[in-house]
VEXBARO-331850 format. One record per residue: x, y, z of N, C-alpha, C in turn; residue in three letters. Coordinates in steps of 0.1 Angstrom, whole numbers, padded with zeros to 4 digits, always signed. Last residue first. Layout:
BEGIN
XYZXYZXYZALA ...
This chain:
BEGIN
-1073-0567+0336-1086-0568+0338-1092-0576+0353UNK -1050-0560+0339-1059-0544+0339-1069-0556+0341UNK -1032-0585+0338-1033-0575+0346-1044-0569+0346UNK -1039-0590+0306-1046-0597+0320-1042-0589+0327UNK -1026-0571+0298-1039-0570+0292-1046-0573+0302UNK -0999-0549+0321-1004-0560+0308-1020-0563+0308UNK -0993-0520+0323-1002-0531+0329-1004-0538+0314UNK -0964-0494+0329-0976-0501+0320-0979-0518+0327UNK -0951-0466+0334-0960-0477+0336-0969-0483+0331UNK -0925-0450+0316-0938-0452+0319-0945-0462+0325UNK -0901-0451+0307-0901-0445+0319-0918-0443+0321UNK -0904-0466+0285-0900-0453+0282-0903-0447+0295UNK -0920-0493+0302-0912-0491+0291-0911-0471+0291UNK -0918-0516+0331-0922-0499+0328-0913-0502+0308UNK -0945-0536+0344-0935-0540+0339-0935-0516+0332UNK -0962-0560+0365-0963-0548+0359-0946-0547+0349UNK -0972-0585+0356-0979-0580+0366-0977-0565+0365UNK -0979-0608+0335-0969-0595+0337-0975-0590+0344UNK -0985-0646+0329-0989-0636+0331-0979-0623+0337UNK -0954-0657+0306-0965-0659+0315-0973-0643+0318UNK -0932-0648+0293-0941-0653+0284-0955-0652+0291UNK -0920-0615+0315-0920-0631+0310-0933-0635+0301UNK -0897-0589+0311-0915-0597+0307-0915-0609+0306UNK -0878-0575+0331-0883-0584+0325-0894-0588+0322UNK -0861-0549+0334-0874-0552+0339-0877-0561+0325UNK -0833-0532+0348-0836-0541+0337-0849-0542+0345UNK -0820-0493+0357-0823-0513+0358-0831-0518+0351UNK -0791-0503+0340-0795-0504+0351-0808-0495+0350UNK -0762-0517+0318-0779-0511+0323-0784-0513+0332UNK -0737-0527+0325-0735-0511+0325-0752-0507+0326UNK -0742-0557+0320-0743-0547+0338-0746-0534+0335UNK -0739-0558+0294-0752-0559+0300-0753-0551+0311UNK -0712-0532+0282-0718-0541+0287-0727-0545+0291UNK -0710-0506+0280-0704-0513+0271-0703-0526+0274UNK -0727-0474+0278-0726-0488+0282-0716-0496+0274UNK -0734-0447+0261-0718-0453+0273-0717-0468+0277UNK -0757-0446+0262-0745-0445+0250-0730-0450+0257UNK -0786-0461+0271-0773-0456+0280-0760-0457+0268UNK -0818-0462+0280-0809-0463+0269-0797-0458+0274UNK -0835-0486+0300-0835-0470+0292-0821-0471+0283UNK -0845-0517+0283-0839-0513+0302-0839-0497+0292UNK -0861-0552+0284-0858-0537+0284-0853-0525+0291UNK -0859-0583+0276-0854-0578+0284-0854-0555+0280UNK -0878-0611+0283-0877-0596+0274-0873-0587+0281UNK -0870-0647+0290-0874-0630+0294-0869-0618+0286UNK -0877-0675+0284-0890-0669+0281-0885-0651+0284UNK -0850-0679+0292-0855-0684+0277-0865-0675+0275UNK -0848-0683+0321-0844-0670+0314-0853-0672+0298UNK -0858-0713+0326-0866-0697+0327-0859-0688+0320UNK -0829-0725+0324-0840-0725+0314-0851-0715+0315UNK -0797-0702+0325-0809-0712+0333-0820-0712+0320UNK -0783-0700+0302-0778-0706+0315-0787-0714+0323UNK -0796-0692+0271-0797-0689+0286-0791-0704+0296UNK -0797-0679+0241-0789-0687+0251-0792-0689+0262UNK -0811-0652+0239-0807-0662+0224-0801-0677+0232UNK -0831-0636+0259-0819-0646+0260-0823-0655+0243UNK -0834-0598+0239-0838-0612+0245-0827-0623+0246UNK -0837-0565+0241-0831-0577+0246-0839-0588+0242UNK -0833-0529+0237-0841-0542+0242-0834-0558+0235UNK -0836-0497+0248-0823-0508+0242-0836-0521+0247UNK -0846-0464+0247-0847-0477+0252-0838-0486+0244UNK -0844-0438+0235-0848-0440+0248-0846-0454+0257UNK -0842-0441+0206-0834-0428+0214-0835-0429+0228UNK -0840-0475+0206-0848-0467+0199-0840-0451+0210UNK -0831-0504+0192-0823-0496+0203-0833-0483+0193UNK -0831-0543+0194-0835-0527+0189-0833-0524+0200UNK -0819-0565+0205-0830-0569+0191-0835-0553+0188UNK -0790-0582+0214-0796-0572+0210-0809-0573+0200UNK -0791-0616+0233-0792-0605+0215-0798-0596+0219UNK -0771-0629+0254-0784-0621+0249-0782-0611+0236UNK -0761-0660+0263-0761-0656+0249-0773-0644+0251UNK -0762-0661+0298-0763-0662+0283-0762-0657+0274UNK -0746-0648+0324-0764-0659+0320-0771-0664+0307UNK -0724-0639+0314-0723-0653+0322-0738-0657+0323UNK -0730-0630+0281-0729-0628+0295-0726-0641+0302UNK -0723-0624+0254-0719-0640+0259-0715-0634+0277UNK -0741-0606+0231-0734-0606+0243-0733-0619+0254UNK -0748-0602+0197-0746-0611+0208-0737-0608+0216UNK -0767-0599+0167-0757-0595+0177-0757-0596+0191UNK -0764-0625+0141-0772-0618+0152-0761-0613+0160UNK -0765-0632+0105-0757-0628+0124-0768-0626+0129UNK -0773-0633+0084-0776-0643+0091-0772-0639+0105UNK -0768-0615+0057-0771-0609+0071-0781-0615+0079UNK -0759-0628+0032-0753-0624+0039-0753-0614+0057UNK -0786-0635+0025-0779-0644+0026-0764-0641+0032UNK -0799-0610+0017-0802-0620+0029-0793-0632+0033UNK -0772-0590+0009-0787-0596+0008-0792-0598+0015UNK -0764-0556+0024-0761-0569+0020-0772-0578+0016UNK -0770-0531+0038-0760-0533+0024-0758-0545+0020UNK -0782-0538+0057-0789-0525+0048-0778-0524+0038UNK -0762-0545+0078-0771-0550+0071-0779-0548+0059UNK -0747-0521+0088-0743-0532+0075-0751-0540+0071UNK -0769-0510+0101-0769-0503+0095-0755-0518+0085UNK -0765-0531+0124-0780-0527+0117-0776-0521+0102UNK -0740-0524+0131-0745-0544+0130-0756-0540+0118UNK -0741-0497+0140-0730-0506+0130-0736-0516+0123UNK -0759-0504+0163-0763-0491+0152-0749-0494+0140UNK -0745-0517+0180-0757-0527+0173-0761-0520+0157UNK -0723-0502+0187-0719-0518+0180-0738-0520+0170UNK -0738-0482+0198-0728-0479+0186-0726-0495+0179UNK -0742-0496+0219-0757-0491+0211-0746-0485+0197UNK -0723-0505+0235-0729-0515+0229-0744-0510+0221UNK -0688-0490+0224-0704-0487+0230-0713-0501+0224UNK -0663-0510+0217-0672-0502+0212-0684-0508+0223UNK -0631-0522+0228-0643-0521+0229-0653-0512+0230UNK -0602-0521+0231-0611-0529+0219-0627-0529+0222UNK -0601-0509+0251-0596-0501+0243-0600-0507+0233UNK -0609-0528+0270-0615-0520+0272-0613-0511+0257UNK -0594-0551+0281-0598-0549+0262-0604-0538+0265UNK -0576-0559+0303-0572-0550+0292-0575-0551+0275UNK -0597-0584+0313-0588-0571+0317-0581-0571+0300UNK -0629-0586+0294-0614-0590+0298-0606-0580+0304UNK -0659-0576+0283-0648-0570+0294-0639-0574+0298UNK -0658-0584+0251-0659-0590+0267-0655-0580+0274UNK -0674-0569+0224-0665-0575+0223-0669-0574+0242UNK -0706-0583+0213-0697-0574+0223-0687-0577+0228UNK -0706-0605+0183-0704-0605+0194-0699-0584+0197UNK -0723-0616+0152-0718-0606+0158-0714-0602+0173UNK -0722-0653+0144-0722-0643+0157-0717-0628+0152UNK -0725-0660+0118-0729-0666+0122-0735-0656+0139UNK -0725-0658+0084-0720-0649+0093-0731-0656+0105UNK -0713-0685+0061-0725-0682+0071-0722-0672+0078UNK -0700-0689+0035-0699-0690+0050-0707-0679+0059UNK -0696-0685+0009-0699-0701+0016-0702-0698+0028UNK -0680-0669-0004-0675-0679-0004-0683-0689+0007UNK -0699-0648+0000-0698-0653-0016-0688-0663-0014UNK -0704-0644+0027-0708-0651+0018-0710-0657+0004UNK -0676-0631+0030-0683-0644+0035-0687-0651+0026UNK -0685-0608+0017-0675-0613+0014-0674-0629+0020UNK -0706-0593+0032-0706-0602+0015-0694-0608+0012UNK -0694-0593+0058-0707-0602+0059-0709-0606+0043UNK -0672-0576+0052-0666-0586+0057-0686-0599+0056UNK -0687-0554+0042-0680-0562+0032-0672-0571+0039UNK -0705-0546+0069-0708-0551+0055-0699-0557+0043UNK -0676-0540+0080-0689-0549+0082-0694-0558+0073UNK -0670-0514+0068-0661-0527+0068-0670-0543+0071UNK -0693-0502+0067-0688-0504+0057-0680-0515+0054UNK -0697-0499+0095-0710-0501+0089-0700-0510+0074UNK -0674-0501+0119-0680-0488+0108-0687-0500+0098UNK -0651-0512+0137-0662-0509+0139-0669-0497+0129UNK -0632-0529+0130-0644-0533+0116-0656-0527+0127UNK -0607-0518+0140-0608-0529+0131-0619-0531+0124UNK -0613-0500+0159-0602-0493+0146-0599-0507+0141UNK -0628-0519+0182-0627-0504+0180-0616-0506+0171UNK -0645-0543+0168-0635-0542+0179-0633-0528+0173UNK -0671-0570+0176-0673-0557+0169-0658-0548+0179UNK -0660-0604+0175-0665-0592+0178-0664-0580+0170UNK -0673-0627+0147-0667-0616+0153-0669-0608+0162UNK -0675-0660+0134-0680-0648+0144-0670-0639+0141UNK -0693-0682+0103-0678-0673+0115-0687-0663+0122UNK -0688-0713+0093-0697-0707+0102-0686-0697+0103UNK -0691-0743+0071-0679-0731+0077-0688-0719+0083UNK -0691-0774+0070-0699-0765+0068-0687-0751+0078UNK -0673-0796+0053-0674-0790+0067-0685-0780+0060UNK -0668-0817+0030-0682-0819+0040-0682-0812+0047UNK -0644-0808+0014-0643-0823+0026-0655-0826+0033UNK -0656-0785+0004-0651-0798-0004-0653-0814+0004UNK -0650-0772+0032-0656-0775+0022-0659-0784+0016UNK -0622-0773+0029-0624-0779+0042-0640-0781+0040UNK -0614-0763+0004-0609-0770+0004-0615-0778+0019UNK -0623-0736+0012-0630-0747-0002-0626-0756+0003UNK -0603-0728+0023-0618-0727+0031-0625-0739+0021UNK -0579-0729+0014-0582-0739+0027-0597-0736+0026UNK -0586-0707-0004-0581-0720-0011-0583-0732+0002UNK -0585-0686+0010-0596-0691+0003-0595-0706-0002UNK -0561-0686+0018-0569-0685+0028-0582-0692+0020UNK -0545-0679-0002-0539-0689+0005-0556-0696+0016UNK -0554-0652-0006-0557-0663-0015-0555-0681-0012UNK -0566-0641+0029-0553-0643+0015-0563-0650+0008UNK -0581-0623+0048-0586-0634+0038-0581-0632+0026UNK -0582-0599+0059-0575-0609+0065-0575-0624+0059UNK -0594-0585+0049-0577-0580+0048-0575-0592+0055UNK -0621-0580+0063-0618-0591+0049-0603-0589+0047UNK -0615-0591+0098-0616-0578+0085-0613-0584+0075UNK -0625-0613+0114-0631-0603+0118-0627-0588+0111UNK -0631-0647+0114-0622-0637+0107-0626-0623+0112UNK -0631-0673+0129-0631-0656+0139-0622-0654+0126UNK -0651-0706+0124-0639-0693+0119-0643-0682+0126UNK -0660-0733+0133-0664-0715+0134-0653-0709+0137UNK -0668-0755+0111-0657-0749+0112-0659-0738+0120UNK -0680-0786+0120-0687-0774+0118-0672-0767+0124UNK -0692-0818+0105-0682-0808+0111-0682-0795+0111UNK -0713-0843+0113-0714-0831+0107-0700-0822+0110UNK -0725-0878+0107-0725-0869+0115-0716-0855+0108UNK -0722-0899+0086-0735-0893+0088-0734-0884+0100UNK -0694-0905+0082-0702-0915+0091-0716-0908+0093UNK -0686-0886+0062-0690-0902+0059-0702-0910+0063UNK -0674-0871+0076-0686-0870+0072-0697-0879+0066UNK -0654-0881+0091-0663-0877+0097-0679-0877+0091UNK -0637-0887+0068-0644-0894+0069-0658-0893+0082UNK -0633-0855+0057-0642-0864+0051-0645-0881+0058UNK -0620-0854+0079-0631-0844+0079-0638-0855+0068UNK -0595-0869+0075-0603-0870+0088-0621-0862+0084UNK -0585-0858+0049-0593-0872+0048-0603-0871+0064UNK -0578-0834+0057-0591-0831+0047-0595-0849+0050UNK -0553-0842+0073-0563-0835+0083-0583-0833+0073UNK -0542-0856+0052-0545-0861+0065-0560-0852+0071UNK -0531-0832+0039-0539-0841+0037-0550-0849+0042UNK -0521-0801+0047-0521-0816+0054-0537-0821+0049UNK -0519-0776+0034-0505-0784+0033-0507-0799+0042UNK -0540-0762+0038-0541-0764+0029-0528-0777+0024UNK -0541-0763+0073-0550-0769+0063-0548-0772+0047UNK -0519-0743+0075-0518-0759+0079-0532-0766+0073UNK -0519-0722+0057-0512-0735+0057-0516-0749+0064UNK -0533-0707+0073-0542-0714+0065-0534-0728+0055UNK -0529-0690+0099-0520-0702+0089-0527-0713+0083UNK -0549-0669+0103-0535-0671+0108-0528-0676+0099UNK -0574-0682+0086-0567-0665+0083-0552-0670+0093UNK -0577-0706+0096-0579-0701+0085-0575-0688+0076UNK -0572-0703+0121-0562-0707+0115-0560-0705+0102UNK -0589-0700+0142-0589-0688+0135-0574-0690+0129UNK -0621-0719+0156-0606-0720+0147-0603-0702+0140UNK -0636-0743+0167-0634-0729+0169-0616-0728+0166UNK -0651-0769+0155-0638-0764+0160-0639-0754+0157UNK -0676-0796+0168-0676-0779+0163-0660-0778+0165UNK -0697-0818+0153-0688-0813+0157-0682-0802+0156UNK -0729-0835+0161-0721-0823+0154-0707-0819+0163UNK -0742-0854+0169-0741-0854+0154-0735-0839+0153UNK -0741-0876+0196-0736-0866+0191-0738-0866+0178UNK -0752-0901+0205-0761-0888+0207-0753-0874+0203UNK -0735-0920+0204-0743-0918+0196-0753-0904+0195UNK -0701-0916+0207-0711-0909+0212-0722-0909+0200UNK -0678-0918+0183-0681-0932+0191-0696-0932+0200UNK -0670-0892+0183-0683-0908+0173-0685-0910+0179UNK -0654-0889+0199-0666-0886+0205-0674-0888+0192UNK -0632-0906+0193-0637-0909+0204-0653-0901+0203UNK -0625-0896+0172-0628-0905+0170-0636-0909+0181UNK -0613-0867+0182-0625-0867+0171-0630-0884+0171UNK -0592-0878+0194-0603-0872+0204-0614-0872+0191UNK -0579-0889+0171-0578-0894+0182-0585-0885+0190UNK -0575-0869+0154-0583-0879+0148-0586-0886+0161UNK -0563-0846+0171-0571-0842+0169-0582-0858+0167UNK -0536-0859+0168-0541-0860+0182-0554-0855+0176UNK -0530-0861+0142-0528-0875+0148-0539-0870+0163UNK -0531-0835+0136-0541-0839+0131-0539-0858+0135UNK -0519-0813+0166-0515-0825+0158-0522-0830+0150UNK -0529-0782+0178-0526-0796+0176-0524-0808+0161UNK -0541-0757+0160-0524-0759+0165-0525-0772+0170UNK -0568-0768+0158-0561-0769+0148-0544-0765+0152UNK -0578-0754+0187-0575-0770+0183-0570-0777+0170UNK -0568-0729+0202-0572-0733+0193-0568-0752+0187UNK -0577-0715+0234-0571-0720+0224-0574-0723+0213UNK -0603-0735+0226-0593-0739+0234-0590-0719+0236UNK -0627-0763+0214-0619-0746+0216-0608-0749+0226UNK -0649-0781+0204-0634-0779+0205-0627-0767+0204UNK -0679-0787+0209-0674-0776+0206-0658-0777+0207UNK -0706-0813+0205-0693-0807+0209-0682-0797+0201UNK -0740-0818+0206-0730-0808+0199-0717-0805+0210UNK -0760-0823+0223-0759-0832+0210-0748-0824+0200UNK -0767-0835+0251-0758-0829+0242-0758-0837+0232UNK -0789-0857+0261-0787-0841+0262-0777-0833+0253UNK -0772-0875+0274-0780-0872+0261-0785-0860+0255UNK -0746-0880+0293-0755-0866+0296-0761-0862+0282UNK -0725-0898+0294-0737-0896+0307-0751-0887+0309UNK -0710-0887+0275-0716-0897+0272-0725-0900+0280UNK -0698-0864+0288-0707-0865+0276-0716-0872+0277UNK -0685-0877+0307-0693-0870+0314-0701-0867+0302UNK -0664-0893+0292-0672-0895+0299-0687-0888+0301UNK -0653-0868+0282-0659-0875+0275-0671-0883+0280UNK -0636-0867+0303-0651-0852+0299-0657-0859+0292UNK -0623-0886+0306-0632-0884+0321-0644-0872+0311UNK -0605-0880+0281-0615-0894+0288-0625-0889+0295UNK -0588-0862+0281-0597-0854+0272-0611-0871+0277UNK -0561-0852+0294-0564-0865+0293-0582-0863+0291UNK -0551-0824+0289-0550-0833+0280-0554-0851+0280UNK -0573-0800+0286-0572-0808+0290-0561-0816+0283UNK -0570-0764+0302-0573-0772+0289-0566-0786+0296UNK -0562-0745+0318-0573-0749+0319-0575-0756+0309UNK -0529-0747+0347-0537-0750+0336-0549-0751+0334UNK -0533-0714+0359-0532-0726+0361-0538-0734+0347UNK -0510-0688+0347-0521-0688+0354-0521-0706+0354UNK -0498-0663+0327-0494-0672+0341-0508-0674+0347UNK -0517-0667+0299-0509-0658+0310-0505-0667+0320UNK -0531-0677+0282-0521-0671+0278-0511-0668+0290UNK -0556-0677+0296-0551-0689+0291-0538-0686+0286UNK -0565-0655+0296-0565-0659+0310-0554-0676+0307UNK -0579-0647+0274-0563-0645+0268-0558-0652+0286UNK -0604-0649+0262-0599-0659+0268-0587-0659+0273UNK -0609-0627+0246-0622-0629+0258-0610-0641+0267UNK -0585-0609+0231-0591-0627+0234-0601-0627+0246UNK -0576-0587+0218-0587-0586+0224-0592-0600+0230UNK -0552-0594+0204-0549-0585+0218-0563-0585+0221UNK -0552-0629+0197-0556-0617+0192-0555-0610+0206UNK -0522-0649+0188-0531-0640+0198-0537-0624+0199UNK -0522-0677+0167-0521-0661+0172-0526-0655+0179UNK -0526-0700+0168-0517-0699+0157-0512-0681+0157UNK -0525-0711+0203-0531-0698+0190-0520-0701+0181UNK -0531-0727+0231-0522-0726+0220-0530-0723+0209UNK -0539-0745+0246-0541-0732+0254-0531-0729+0245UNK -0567-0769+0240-0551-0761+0236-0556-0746+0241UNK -0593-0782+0237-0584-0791+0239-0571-0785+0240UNK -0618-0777+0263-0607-0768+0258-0594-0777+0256UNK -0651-0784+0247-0637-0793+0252-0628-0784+0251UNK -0684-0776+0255-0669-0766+0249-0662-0781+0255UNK -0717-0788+0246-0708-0787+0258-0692-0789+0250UNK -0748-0780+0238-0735-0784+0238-0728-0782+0250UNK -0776-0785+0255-0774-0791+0241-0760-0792+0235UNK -0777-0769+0278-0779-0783+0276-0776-0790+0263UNK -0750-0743+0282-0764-0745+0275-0762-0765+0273UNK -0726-0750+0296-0733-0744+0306-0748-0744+0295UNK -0697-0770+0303-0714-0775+0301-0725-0762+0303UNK -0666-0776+0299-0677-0766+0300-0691-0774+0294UNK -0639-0792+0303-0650-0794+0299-0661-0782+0308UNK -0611-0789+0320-0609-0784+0306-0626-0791+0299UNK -0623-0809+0345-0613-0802+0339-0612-0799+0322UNK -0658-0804+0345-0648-0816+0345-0635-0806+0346UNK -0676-0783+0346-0680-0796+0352-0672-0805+0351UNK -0679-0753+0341-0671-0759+0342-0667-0774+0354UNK -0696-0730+0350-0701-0738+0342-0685-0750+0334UNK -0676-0708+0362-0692-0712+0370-0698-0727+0367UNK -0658-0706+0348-0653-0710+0351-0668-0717+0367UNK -0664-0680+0334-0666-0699+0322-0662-0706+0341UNK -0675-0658+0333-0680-0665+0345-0675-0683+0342UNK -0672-0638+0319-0686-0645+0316-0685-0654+0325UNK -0645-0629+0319-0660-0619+0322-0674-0623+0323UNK -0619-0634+0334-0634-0642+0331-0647-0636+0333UNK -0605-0612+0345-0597-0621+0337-0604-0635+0328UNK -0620-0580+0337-0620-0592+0347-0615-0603+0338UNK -0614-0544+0341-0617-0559+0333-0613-0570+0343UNK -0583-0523+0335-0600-0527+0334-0605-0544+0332UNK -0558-0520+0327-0562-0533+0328-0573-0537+0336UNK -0537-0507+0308-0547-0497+0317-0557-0510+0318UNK -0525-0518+0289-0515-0517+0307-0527-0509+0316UNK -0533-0514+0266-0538-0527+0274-0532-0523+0289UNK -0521-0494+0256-0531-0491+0263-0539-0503+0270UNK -0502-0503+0238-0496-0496+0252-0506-0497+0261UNK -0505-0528+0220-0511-0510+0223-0507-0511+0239UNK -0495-0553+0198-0500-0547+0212-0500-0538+0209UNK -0511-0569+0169-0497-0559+0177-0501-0554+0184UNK -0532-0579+0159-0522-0590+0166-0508-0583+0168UNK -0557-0562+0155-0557-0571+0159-0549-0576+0166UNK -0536-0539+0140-0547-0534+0152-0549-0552+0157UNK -0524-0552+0117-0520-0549+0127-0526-0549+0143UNK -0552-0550+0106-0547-0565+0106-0538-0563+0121UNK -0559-0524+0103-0567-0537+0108-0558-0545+0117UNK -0536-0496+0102-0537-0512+0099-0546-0522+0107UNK -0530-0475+0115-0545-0477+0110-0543-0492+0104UNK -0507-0464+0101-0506-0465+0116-0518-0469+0117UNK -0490-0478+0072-0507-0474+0078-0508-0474+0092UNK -0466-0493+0069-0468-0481+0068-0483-0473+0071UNK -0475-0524+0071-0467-0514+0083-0468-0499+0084UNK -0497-0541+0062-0496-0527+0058-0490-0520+0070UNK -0499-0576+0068-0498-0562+0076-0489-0548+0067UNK -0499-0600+0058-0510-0590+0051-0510-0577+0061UNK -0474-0608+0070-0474-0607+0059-0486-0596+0052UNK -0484-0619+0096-0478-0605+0096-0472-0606+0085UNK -0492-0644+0086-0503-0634+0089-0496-0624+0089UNK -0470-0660+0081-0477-0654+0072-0491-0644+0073UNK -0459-0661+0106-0449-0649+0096-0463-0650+0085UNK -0479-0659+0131-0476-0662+0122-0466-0652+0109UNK -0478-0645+0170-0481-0644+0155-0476-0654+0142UNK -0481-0635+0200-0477-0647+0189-0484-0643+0176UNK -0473-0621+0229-0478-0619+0216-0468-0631+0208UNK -0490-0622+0259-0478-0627+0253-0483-0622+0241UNK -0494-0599+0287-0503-0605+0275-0495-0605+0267UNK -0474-0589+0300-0483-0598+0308-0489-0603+0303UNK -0450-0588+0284-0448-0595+0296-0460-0600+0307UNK -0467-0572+0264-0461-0583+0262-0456-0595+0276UNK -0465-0548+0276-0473-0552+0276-0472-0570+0273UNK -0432-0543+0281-0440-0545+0294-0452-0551+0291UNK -0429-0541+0253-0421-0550+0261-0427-0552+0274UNK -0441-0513+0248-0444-0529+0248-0443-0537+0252UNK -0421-0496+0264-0435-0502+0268-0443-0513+0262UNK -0399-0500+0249-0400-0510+0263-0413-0510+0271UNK -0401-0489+0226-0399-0508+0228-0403-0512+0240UNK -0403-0467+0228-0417-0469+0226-0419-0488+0230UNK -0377-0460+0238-0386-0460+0248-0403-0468+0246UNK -0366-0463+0218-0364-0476+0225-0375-0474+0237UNK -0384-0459+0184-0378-0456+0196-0378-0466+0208UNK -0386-0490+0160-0396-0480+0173-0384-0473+0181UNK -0373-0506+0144-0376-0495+0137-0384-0486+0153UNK -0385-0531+0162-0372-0522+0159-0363-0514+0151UNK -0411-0529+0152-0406-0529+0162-0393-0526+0165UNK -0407-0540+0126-0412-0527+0126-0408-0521+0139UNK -0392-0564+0122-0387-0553+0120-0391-0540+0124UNK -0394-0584+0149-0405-0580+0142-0397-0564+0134UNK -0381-0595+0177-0381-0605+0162-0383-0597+0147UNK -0395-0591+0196-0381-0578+0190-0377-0586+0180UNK -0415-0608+0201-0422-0594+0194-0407-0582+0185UNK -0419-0636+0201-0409-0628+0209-0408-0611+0195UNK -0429-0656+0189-0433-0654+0199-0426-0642+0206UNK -0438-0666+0154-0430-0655+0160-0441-0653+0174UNK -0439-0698+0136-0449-0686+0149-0435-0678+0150UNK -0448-0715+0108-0437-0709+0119-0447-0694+0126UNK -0465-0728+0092-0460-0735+0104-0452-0727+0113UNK -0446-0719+0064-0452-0727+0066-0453-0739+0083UNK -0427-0701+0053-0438-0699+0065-0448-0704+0069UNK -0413-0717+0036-0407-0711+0048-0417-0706+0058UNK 
């Protein structure tokens, strides 16, 4: 019976109507601008009786999104967007947004612009980008996001997956998926979809799952069973998370979402800040609290479980946090938009309140090359060659 079925209409939801009607109708407003979808089997691991529910916290609105801070494209996708529904912005991959369709919508989506009344940005004549792939050696990794590209058809998926074989300069394929926890049915219940993966794998190229689980509560038995199981078939399974306020910002939860991974296989891949989207602000921890979280779960896990890095997906790049001392936060591009950025060290004073790159001001970069001058702890300092 829950196999496959979405709940899009929130007064569906017993707990919800168990709410005073006043508390319904503010929902009901949030809902009207950011949709809510869910799986009956995800709102299964929801502990109604815990006003504190993770799981909840994730995929049941908050009144508090109507306070709608934020930009509807915080990183700019729309700068590095060279075809319809095809993003190019680091030389080596380039995103296909094949679905503007979630097995669920998490209230914090960096993406949720796709959700809303707005134009379409996913593709369905998926040729022309391809195209522009195949024009451009250079990539050697396609990313399928959307949305999510496991709510499509494993007929439509084999059919774009087949095409970009066919690209010799591709050896990796990426699906950005949070089905695994949503409706891990649909992988465990389609055959089809385990043969495609294995014969992907066959052909000496790679499939790379990057799962968004982001609290172990969210990892059924049902759940475990697809991950092996996509496994088994040759995928290699990768996950991110952002770091979200009253979901897994505390050291503890962390850490047993990074061993818990690992003991099944899967790489912690991204710790992310969570975006400035309009109305995440409420899902979103201090970026020196996020990293002092990131750090401190590390210090509970082996090595094999504290592969992350923590990462902010500015519109100039991927920058990792790399230390935060009582004075100073420091930086480098993990990613960069332009190729110069690659070489710049980024340090700026320390600011508890930030909750984004912009929030520092102002930044002073070191490049690899000669430094003419550059300040650390509100001091002046002369690099080697400089002084002499």
């Amino acid at each position: 019976m829950m196999k496959g079925t979405y709940i899009t209409d929130i007064k569906e939801i017993p707990y919800f109507q168990s709410m005073p009607e006043s508390e319904q109708k503010i929902l009901l407003n949030v809902t009207d601008r950011f949709p809510f979808r869910a799986s009956k089997h995800y709102l299964s691991l929801i502990d109604w009786n815990n006003p504190k529910d993770p799981v909840k916290r994730i995929i049941f609105p908050d009144p508090r999104e109507l306070d709608a801070s934020g930009s509807p494209d915080p990183s700019l996708e729309k700068n590095y967007t060279v075809q319809h529904g095809l993003q190019h912005k680091y030389p080596q991959t380039a995103l296909l947004l094949l679905s503007d369709v979630c097995g669920g919508i998490c209230r914090f989506c960096f993406r949720k612009r796709l959700f809303m009344d707005s134009k379409r940005q996913t593709v369905r004549d998926y040729m022309p980008a391809l195209g522009y792939v195949r024009d451009h050696p250079e990539v050697t990794d396609v990313l399928l996001t959307g949305g999510d590209p496991l709510i499509l058809s494993t007929s439509r998926l084999k059919e774009v997956i087949g095409k970009i074989m066919e690209i010799d300069h591709i050896g990796v394929i990426r699906i950005g998926t949070k089905m695994l926890v949503y409706n891990p049915f649909r992988i465990t219940g389609d055959p089809e979809l385990i043969s495609l993966i294995k014969d992907v794998s066959a052909e000496g190229k790679k499939i790379y799952i990057m799962a968004h689980i982001n609290h172990p509560n969210e990892i059924s038995s049902e759940s475990v069973k697809a991950i092996r199981m996509l496994q088994q078939a040759g995928v290699a399974v990768v996950n991110q998370t952002p770091i979200i306020e009253g979901v897994n910002n505390d050291q503890t939860t962390m850490a047993d979402l990074f061993r818990k991974l690992s003991f099944m296989g899967i790489s912690p891949y991204y710790v992310f800040q969570c975006r400035p989207t309009i109305g995440n602000y409420i899902y979103s921890v201090p970026v020196e609290q996020s990293f002092h979280i990131f750090q401190n779960a590390f210090k509970k896990c082996s090595g094999l479980a504290k592969r992350a890095r923590f990462i902010m997906s500015h519109s100039t790049g991927k920058i990792e946090v790399v230390g935060v001392t009582e004075r100073n936060i420091f930086m480098r591009y993990h990613q960069a938009a332009h190729p110069d950025d690659y070489d710049k060290f980024l340090v700026s004073r320390s600011n508890p309140q930030a909750h984004w790159l912009d929030d520092y001001e102002p930044f002073y970069l070191e490049t690899a090359g000669t430094v003419k001058e550059w300040f650390f702890e509100q001091e002046q300092v002369y690099s080697r060659t400089a002084a002499q």
